[in-house]
Every structure is written in C-alpha cells, then in structure tokens.
N, C-alpha and C positions, 0 to 999 in steps of 0.2 A: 267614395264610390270606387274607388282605383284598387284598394286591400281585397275587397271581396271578387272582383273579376279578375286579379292577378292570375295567372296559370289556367284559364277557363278556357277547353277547348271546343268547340261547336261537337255535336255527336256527329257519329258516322252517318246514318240512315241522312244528314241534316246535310253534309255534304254530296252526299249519293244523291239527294232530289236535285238541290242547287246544280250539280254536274250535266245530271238529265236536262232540268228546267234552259239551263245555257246552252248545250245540246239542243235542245229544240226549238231553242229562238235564233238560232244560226241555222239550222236545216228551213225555218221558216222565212229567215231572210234570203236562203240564196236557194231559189231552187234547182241549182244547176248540182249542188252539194245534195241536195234532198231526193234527188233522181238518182244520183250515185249510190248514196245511202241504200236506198230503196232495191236499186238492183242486187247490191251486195246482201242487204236480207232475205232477198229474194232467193238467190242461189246459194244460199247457205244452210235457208229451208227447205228447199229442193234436195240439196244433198242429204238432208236427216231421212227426208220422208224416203228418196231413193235406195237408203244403205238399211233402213226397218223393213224396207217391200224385198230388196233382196236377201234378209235374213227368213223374213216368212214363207217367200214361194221356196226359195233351198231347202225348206225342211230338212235339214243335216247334210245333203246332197256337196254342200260348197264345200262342208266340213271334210267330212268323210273324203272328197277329194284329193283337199289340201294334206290330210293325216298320211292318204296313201302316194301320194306323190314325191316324197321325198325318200326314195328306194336309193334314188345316184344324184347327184350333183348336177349333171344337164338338167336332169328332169326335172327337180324343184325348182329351177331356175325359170323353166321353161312355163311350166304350171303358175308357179307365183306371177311371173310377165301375163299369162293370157284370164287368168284368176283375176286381177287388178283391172286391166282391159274391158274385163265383162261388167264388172261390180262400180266401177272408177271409184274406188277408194281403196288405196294404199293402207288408211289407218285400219280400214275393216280388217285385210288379211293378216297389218302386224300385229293385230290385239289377238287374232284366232291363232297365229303361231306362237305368242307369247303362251297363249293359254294351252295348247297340245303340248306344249315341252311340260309347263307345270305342271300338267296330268299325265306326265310322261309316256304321253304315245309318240313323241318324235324326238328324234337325239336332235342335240344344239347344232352338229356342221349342218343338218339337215334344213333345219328353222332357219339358218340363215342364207344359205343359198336360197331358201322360197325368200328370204328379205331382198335377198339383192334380185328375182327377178320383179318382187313386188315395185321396187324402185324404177325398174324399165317398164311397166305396165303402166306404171300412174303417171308417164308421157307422152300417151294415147291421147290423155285429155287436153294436154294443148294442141293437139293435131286437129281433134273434134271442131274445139273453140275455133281455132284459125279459119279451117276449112268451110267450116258451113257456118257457125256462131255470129263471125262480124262480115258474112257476105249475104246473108237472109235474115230477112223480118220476121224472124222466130216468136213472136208475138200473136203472127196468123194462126199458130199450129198451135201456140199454149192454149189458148183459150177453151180450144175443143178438148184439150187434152185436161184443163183443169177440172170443166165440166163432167166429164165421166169421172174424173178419178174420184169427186165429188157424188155423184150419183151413188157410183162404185162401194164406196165408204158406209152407204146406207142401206145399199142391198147384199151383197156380198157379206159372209160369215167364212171364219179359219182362212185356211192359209190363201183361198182364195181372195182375200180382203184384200191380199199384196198385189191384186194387178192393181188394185184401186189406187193404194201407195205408189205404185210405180208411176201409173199416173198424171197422181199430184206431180210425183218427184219429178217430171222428162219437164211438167209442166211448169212448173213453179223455174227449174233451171233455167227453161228457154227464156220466162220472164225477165227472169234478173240479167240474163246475158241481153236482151234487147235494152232494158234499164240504165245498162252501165256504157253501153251505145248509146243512147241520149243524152247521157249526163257528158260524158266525152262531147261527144258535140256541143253540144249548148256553152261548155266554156273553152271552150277551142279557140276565142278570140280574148279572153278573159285571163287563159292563163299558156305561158308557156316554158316547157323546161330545155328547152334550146341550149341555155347557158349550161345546162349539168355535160357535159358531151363527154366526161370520162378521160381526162387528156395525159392529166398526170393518174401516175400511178394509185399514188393514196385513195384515189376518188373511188376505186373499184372495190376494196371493202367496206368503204360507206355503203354501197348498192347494195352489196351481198348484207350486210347485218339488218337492212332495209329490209330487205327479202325474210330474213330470219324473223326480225319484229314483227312485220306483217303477218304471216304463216303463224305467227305462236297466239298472234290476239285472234284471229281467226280460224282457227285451229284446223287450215285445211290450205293446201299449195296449191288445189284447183282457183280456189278463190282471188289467192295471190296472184297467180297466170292470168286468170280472167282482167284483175284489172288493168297488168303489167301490159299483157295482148291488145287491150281497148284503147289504153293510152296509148300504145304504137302504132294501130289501126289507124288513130286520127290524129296523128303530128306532136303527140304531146310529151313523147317520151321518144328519147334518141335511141337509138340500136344499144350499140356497147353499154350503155347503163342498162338496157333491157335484162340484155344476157348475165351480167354483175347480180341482177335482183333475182333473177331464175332461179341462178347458183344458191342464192342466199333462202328462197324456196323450198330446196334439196333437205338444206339443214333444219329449216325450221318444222321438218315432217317429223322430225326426231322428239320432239315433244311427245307424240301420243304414246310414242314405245317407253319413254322417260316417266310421264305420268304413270302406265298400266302398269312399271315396274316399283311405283310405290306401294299395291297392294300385292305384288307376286313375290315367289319366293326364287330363291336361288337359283334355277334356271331361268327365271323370266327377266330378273336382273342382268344376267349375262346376256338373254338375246338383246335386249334394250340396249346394252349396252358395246355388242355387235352393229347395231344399226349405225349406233351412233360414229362410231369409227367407220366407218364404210362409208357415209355423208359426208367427215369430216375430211376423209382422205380424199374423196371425190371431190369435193368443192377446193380444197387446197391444187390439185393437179389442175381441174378446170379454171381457176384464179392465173394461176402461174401459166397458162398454156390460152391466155382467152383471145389474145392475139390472133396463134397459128389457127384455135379450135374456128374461130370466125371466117378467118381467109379459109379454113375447109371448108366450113360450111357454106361459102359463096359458090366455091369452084364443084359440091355437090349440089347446087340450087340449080347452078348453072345445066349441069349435068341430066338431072331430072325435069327440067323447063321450066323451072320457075324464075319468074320476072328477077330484076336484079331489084325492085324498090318491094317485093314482097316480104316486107318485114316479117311480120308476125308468122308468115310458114316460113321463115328461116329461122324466129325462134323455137319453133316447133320441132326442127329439126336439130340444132345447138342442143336443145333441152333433151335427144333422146340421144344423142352422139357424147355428148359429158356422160350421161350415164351408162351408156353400154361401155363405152370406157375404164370408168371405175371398175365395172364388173369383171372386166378383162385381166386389169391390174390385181384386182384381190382373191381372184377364183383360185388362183394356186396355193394362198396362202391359207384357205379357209378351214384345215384342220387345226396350224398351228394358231390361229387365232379363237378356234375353241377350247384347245387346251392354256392360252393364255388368260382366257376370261377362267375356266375352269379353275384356276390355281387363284388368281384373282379375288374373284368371286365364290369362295368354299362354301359346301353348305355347314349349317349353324352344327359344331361342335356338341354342344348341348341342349338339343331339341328333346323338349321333355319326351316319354317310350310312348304317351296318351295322345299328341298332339298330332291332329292330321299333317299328310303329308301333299297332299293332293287338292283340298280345298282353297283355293285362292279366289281370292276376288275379281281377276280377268277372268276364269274362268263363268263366272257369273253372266257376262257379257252376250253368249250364244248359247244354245239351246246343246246342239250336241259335246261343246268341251264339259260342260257344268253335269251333262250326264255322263260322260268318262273318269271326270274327276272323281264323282258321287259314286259309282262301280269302283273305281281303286278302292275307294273309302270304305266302301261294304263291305268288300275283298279283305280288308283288313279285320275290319270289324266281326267277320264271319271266324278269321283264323283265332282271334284271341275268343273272342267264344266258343270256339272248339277246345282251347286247352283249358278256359275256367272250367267249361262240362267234363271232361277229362279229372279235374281235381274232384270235381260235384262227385262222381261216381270212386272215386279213388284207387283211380288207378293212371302209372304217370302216361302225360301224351303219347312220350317217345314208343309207349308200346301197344299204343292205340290210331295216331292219324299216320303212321311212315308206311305200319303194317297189320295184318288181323290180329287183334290180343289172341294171346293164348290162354289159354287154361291156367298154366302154372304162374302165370302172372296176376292172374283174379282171383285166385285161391291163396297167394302167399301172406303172410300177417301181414296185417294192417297197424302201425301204430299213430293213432288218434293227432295227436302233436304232430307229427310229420305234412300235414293238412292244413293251407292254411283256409278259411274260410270264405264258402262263396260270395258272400257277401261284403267283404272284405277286398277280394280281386276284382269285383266288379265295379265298386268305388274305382278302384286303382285304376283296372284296363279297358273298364269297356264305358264305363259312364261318363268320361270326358270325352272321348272320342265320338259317342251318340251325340251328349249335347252341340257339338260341329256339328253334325251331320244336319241336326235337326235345323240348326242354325241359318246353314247356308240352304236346306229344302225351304225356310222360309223366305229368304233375301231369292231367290229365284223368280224374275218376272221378266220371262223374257216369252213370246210367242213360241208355244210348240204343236206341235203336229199331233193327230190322232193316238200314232202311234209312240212317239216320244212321249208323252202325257201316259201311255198306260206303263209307256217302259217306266218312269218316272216312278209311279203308284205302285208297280212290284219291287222294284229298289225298296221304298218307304215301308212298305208290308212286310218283304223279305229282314228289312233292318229290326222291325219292331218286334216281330217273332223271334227273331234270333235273341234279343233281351227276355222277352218272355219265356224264353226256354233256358234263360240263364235265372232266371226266378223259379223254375220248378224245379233246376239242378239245386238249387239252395234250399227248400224245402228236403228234398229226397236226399241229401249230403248229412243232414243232423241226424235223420233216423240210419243212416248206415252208418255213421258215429258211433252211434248207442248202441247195439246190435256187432259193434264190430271185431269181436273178441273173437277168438277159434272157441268152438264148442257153445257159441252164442243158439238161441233156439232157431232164430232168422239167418244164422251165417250162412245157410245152407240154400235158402230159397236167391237171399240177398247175390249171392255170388254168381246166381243164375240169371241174374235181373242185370247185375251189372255187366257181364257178359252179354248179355243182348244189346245193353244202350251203346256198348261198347263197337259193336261190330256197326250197329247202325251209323256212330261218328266216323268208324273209318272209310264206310261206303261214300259218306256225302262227302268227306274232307278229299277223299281221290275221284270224285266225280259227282260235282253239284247239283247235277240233273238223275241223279238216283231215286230210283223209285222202288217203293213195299219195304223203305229200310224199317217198319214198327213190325215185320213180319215174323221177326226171332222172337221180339219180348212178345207177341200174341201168342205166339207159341208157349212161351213162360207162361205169360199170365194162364191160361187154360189148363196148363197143367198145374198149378198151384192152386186155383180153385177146387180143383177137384180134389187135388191132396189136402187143402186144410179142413175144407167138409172134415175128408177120413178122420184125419188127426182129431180135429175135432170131437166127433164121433167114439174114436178110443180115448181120449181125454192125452194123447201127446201133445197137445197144445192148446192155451188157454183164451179167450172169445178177444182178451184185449190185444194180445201180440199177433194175433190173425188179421183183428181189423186195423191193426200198424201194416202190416204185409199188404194187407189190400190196397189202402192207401197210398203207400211207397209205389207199388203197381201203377195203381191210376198215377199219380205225378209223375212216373219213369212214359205213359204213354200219352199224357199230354206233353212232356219233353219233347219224344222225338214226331208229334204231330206237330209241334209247334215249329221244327228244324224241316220236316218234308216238305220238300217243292210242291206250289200249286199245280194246275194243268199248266199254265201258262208262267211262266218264271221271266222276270227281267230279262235274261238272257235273250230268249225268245220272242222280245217286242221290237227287236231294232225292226224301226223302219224301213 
C-alpha cells in the first residue's frame, strides 16, 4: 500500500477548502476573532464599492484633473495630497498616474510629485478613523446609509448609480470600523500585547515588516491603520510598536504600483518604481528618527491640546509628519531621480515598428486613461494609413502629407516595381496595430459616461473607416498599375484622379477636422464623365477601359468618403 501513495500530494482546490473549512471552525469558535474578521470584510468592501462610486460620479473629471495638474512640482504635490483626501485611496491615484505616463499625457518628474502628494493625502484617513471612527457608534448612521445606497442600486441608472455606490461604500466602512471596535473589546481581557513595548532596537523592524505583511495581504494601509488605531484605542497595542507598524504600512502601499507595473510599459515601470524608493527612503529615515519623530509628536499634541494618553490622534499625526518629511527630503531630488529610473529603466530597444505603444493594461483600469491611450493609438494608426494610401495612389508621402502634391510629381513616370503592394503593407503596418486596438476596445469595462461612450464609438468608427479606405486604396492601386505607362489610354484621366485623392490626404493629415476634402475628385469625376461619353462617342476610347475609369472613380470616392470626418468626430465628444 506504501509504493502506490509514495510522492502523492493532496490537490490544491483540497487544500484551499481544508484552509477555509479550519478558518471557519476558528472564527466559529472565538467570536471575538469572528467580529474582527467581520469588521475587516466589512471595510474593505466599503473601500471597493467607495473607489467604483468615485470612478463613476468623476466621469473623467478626477482624470482630467490629475492629467492637468502637474504643470510644476508644488502643484502636483498639492493636487495628488487633496486628490487622495477626497477619493481615500492612494492606490486609485497611483494606478491613474501610472496609466497617464503610459499614454503619455504626463512626464515621469510630474507622475511622481502627484505620488509623493498622493502619499500625504492617504494620512487623512487615519485622521478620519481617530477622530470620529473610535469616538462614535458609526453603526447608527450605516444602517441608513446602507439602506439607500441599497435602494439607490435599484432605482438609479449611469453615473448617477454612483451616489448609490457611495452609499454602500461610507456605509459598509462605518460598519466595519464599529466591527473592529467590538472585536477589540470583547478580547481586551483575553489578550494583551503589553509585552511587545519595542525596547530594543531589533523589535522595531519586526513592526514595520508587520506593517508591510499586513498592507500587502490586504491590499490597502487604510485597513492596516484601522486595526493598528482599534488596538491602540483599546489597550492592546503599545504606542512605539504602533508607529513601527504605520511605517511598515508606508511600504506596503508600494504593492499596487508593483503589481500595475507588471502589465505597464516602460514608463509605468519607472513610476512604480519611483514610489517605491520614496516608501523606502521614508520609512528608513522614519525608522532611524522614531525616537526624536515621537518626542515631536508629543510636544506637537501638546501644542494643539491633545491629551497626553490620545494615542491614536497622535498616530494620526506621526503618520502625516514621517511623511511630509519624506516629501521634504526627496523634492529636490525628483529630477535626478527621473533620469535615474529613465537610464534604468530604457524603453524596449526592439519594439516591433506594428506594436502599440500606448495600450497598456493600467490603462484599462479608468475610463478616461483607456480613452487617451486609444486616441494615441488611432493617432498612429491614422498616420500609417496615410502613407499606405499615399503608396495606393503612387505617389511618395513626402510629397503629399508635409505639403500640396504638385503637378510635376503626379505626372512624373511611374515605375511599377518601385511599389510595394497595398496589401502587403497593410499586413505589415496597419493589421497588427488594429488587431490591439480591437483587443484592448474589447478588454474595456470600466463605467463610462454618456459622452465617453460616444467618444469611444467615434474612435472605433474613425479606426474601422480608416482600414476600409486602406481596402479601396488596394483595389484602385492594381488598376493604376496596369494603366501606368506614359502614353497609357487612362494616364491621362488616372493622373487627375490621383491628384485629387492626393490633395484630399493632405488636407486631413494637416487638419483632421477637414471638411469637402471628395470636393476635387467630384470635380474629376464630372468632368470625366462627360469626356468618356465624347470619347466614346468618337470611338477614342473603348466601352471596357471606360468602365475601368468609372470604377477606379467610384473606389478613389468611396476612399476619401471612407477618410472624411463625421458631423461629430471623436475629437469632439470629450466630455
């Protein structure tokens, strides 16, 4: 019996029940655990549903903010601080600056001053907790507050659904925060950590990695404060290990920007990894300084009338004094630490010329980065379909999208081979870059707005016309092939043809919102009807190369119908 079970290891799913099942015969035996538990579920589903209700009601509003706030270094400092403050979460803002650098509407020193004020913003929240969290029965006010936001959920549509979210979210937090007050209570006689008092040295990065484990399984340093604050609230955790697990809080926010930087590219790596040095070097100074930083903090409690045994508003304040500090310490440096990460951190040497540059997956995460990223992309997508149509009609770009072709450039020989085929480059330049596009149009599900939803649908229309007018350049490319000899019967119409699509590419490539560019080739096409009648007529030309001319016609003006702006163009939907 012993040969066949040799090396037999239980499956995983076998141990993931077993874990739960033991899990929950220990919250059932202590319900003093099971109250904690409970609170911490509580405000960690308050915090989802809070950070979804503040992506909805912003409709691009937060974005848009954060994008233009970093003009100077106070300012994104200042913005990121009072941005976190309103929103309470830190990881919202570093994932929406991760994702502006990626779509490159904000330079790196920029993204990171809004990190470092992001980091004094999200010590609001222990201010909140202290102050009114573990001094009222926040459980009076959930209830009403769940109720609506519950109602809210089933009557409310679009963005208005987000007060309902919001809500839940105030509701659900206050829950868990009164939760984690019980649970503190209840084993207040049960358990105490009196002995941890932090005396020797060593003791105080045990706290701080505490801090960092906690924060990283939880994925959120409100959570961590919350319980750090409850235990201090009610006797169960001493001061100085308090402030050690704070510190160690700091660091463990650095995960969300760690994680978002496994699906970003080269800029979003460097801010991640900006943040992460900024935690790192704050928490080292705050470590080495936690002495003095304390005896400050007493003689400012003192100063502003706080009792001397008000623990938890004295971590409140520790927690926002370590970090305005860091911020103090690294502001000077925060050029050369962008060009440090920039040499660092390079972008990819050999990024295939097809592969988007813009589409990242933090981007994905809010409504307005995913449609900035998606406009780069278009942007690009538009220029390389300008130059495949440019070959469709055959003549080179350089003398059609800088400036108006001339004459002597659409009339000069054509030789056949010097051409490579539109269908050909459109494999190459523009069919991998669609299929992204289309890619990440589908991976998008985030809430958007009225008008984000129709920006969105002129992107997707604007992208898909633009192929399809790279299908009718390839069609009208073979017959101006055949026909492309001097002294050809068609050189003569052909040359007129391609000079009108010609002049329409240059109008839209120097201004996208161009309007009546088919209004040259109408003018072709009308007089070449009426000339092949003539010809016709006198037999200069014969019924089959006519109805080739005609044709070439119609595909040169489903072309540039397929390239003209609607009434309303993407441009034109921002919100």
């Amino acid at each position: 019996m012993i040969g066949p079970l040799q090396g037999w290891r239980p499956p995983r799913r076998v141990l993931e029940v077993l874990g739960l099942a033991a899990a929950a015969a220990l919250l059932v035996a202590r319900l003093d655990l099971a109250t904690l538990a409970a609170g911490l579920g509580f405000f960690l589903w308050g915090m989802t549903y809070l950070e979804d209700a503040i992506k909805r009601l912003s409709g691009g509003t937060l974005n848009r903010w954060l994008a233009a706030a970093t003009a100077s270094t106070p300012r994104a400092i200042a913005v990121g601080t009072l941005s976190t403050a309103l929103v309470q979460s830190s990881s919202l803002i570093t994932l929406l600056a991760m994702s502006f650098v990626g779509a490159g509407l904000i330079a790196l020193p920029g993204a990171i001053a809004l990190l470092f004020g992001a980091n004094l913003g999200t010590t609001t929240g222990a201010w909140l907790i202290a102050a009114f969290g573990l001094k009222l029965s926040l459980s009076h006010y959930a209830m009403p507050l769940l109720a609506l936001g519950l109602l809210g959920s089933r009557l409310l549509k679009g963005s208005r659904a987000g007060l309902a979210g919001l809500s839940l979210g105030v509701g659900l937090l206050f829950l868990g925060i009164d939760f984690m007050k019980l649970g503190f209570e209840s084993i207040q006689n049960g358990l105490s950590l009196d002995g941890l008092v932090g005396e020797r040295v060593w003791h105080w990065p045990l706290f701080v990695l505490f801090g960092v484990a906690a924060t990283v399984v939880m994925q959120s340093s409100h959570a961590t404060l919350l319980i750090i604050l409850a235990a201090l609230g009610s006797g169960q955790l001493p001061y100085l290990p308090a402030l050690a697990i704070a510190i160690g809080a700091n660091i463990g926010t650095t995960v969300t920007a760690l994680l978002g930087a496994i699906g970003a590219g080269a800029a979003g790596r460097r801010l991640a990894g900006a943040h992460l040095i900024f935690n790192l070097a704050t928490a080292c100074v705050a470590l080495a300084l936690l002495l003095p930083l304390a005896e400050l903090v007493d003689r400012l409690a003192e100063l502003i009338g706080l009792a001397a045994t008000a623990w938890p508003m004295k971590l409140a304040l520790f927690h926002t004094l370590f970090n305005g500090l860091g911020i103090l310490l690294m502001l000077p440096v925060i050029p050369r630490l962008a060009r440090l990460l920039e040499r660092l951190v390079p972008e990819p040497s050999r990024r295939p010329p097809a592969q988007a540059r813009y589409l990242e997956d933090t981007a994905l995460a809010h409504a307005d980065t995913a449609l900035a990223a998606l406009e780069q992309e278009s942007r690009r997508l538009e220029r390389r379909a300008y130059h495949v149509l440019c070959e469709a009609i055959l003549v080179p770009s350089a003398e059609v999208l800088g400036h108006p072709p001339t004459r002597e450039v659409v009339h000069a020989p054509i030789a056949p081979d010097d051409w490579p085929a539109v269908n050909v480059r459109y494999h190459e330049r523009l069919k991998p870059l669609l299929a992204e596009l289309l890619d990440f149009y589908a991976r998008l599900d985030v809430p958007l707005t009225e008008g984000q939803q129709a920006r969105l649908e002129a992107l997707y229309g604007r992208s898909v016309r633009m192929v399809e007018a790279v299908r009718f350049g390839e069609v009208l490319q073979r017959s101006l092939l055949r026909h492309a000899a001097v002294g050809s019967p068609l050189r003569e119409a052909h040359d007129a043809l391609r000079q009108a699509v010609a002049e329409g590419l240059n109008r839209l490539a120097n201004n996208p919102e161009a309007q009546s560019i088919e209004a040259p080739l109408e003018a072709v096409r009308q007089f070449w009807q009426h000339e092949l009648a003539d010809r016709l007529r006198r037999h200069r030309l014969d019924a089959w190369l006519a109805s080739s001319l005609l044709n070439d016609l119609h595909q040169a003006s489903r072309l540039l119908a397929a390239l003209a702006p609607p009434a309303a163009d993407s441009r034109s939907e921002a919100p």
